[in-house]
C-alpha positions in Angstrom: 91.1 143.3 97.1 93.9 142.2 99.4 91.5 141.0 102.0 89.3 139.2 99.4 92.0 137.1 98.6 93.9 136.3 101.7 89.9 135.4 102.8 90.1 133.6 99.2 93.4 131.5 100.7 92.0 130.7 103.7 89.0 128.9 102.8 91.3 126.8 100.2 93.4 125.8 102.8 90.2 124.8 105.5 88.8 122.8 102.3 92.3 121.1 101.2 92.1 120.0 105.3 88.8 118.7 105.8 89.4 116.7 102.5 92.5 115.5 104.0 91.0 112.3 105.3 89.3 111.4 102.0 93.2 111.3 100.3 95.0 109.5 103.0 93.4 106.5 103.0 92.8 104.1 100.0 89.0 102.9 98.6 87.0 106.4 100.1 84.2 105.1 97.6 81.2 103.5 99.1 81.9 100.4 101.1 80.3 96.9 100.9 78.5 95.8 104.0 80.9 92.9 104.3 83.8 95.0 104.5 82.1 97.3 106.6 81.8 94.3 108.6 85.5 93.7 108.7 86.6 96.9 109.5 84.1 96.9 112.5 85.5 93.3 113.8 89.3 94.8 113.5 87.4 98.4 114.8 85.9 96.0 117.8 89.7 93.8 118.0 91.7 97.2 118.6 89.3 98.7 121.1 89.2 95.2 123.2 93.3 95.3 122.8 93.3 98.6 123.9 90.7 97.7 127.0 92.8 95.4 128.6 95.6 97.8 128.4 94.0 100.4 130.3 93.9 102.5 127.0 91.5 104.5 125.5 91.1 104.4 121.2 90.7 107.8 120.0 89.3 108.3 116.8 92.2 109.4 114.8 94.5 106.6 115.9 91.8 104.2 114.8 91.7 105.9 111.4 95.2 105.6 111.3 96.5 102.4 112.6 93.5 100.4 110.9 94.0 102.3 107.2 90.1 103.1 107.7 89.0 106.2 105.9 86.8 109.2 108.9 84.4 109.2 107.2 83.9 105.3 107.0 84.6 104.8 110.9 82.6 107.0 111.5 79.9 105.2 110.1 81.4 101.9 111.9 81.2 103.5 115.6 77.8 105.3 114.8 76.2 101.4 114.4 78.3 99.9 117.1 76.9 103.3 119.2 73.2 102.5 118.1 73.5 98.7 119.5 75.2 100.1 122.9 78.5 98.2 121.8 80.7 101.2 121.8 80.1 104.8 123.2 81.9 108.0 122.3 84.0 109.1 125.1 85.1 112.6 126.3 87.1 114.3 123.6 87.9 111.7 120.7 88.1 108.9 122.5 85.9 105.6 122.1 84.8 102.9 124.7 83.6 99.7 124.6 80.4 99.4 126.6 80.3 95.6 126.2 82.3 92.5 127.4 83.7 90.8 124.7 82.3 87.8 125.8 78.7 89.4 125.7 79.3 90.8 121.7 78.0 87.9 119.8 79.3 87.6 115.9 76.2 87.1 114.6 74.8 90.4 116.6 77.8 91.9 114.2 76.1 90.1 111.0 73.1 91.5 111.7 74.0 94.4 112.2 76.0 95.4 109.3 75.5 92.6 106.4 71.9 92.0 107.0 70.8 95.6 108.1 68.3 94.7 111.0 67.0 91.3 109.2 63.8 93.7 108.6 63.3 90.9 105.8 62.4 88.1 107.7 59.2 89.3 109.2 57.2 89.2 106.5 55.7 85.3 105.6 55.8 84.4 102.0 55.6 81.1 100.0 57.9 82.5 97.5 60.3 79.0 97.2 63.3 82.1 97.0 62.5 83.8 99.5 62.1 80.8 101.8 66.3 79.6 100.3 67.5 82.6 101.4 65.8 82.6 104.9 67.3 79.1 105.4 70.7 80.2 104.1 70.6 83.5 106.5 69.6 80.9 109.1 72.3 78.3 109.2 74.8 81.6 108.7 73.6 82.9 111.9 73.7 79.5 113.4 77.4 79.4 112.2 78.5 82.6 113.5 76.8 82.7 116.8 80.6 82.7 118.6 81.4 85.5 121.1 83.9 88.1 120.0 85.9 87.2 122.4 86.4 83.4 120.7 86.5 85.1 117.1 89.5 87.3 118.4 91.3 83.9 119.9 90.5 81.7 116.8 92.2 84.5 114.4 95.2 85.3 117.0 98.2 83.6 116.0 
């Protein structure tokens, strides 16, 4: 009986820590893509930050210093992994693979808000359909900046 229950005790205690994450941070619900995309751009800011000082962003310091939930940076650095923008280094640590210069806004649009854009390759006289291409178009046109100019625009 004694064994069952310290057993009982420990498994609490690995749950209580894995769920840890889930309390720390605030909004652990499902994210919008737009603020998806936020995190990612301040995600992308610290890592280029920590770039030119010869650091490497681990994973927990990340979580912590941007307020961003594991679970949901994970999610983040998974996409920016799929487009080659970041890579997971040895350990926890994260790199980015990328020049700021060469990371285009509207790459980060794309990839987070508009999912792959899988939408626009089908052809449709639909007068709705044809609104919303033209809006997505003049919003890429409008954020087709590098990150490296978004970071300097929003520096004070």
């Amino acid at each position: 009986m004694w064994i069952y229950l310290s057993w009982l005790t420990i498994l609490l205690g690995a749950v209580i820590a894995a769920s840890l994450s889930h309390w720390r941070t605030p909004a652990t619900q499902q994210v919008s893509s737009t603020n998806q995309l936020m995190d990612a751009l301040r995600v992308l800011k610290s890592m280029v930050e920590g770039f030119q000082q010869g650091k490497v962003n681990t994973f927990p310091e990340m979580s912590k210093s941007l307020r961003i939930g594991y679970d949901n940076l994970e999610k983040i650095l998974e996409k920016l992994a799929s487009a080659d923008i970041v890579r997971k280094a040895e350990g926890q640590g994260w790199l980015l693979m990328r020049d700021a210069k060469s990371i285009r806004a509207s790459e980060l649009l794309n990839l987070f808000v508009l999912e792959g854009g899988s939408f626009t390759e089908e052809q449709s006289d639909d007068p709705l359909r044809i609104w919303f291409l033209s809006c997505v178009g003049q919003f890429k046109k409008n954020t087709d900046i590098s990150l490296q100019e978004l970071i300097a625009r929003t520096s004070v």
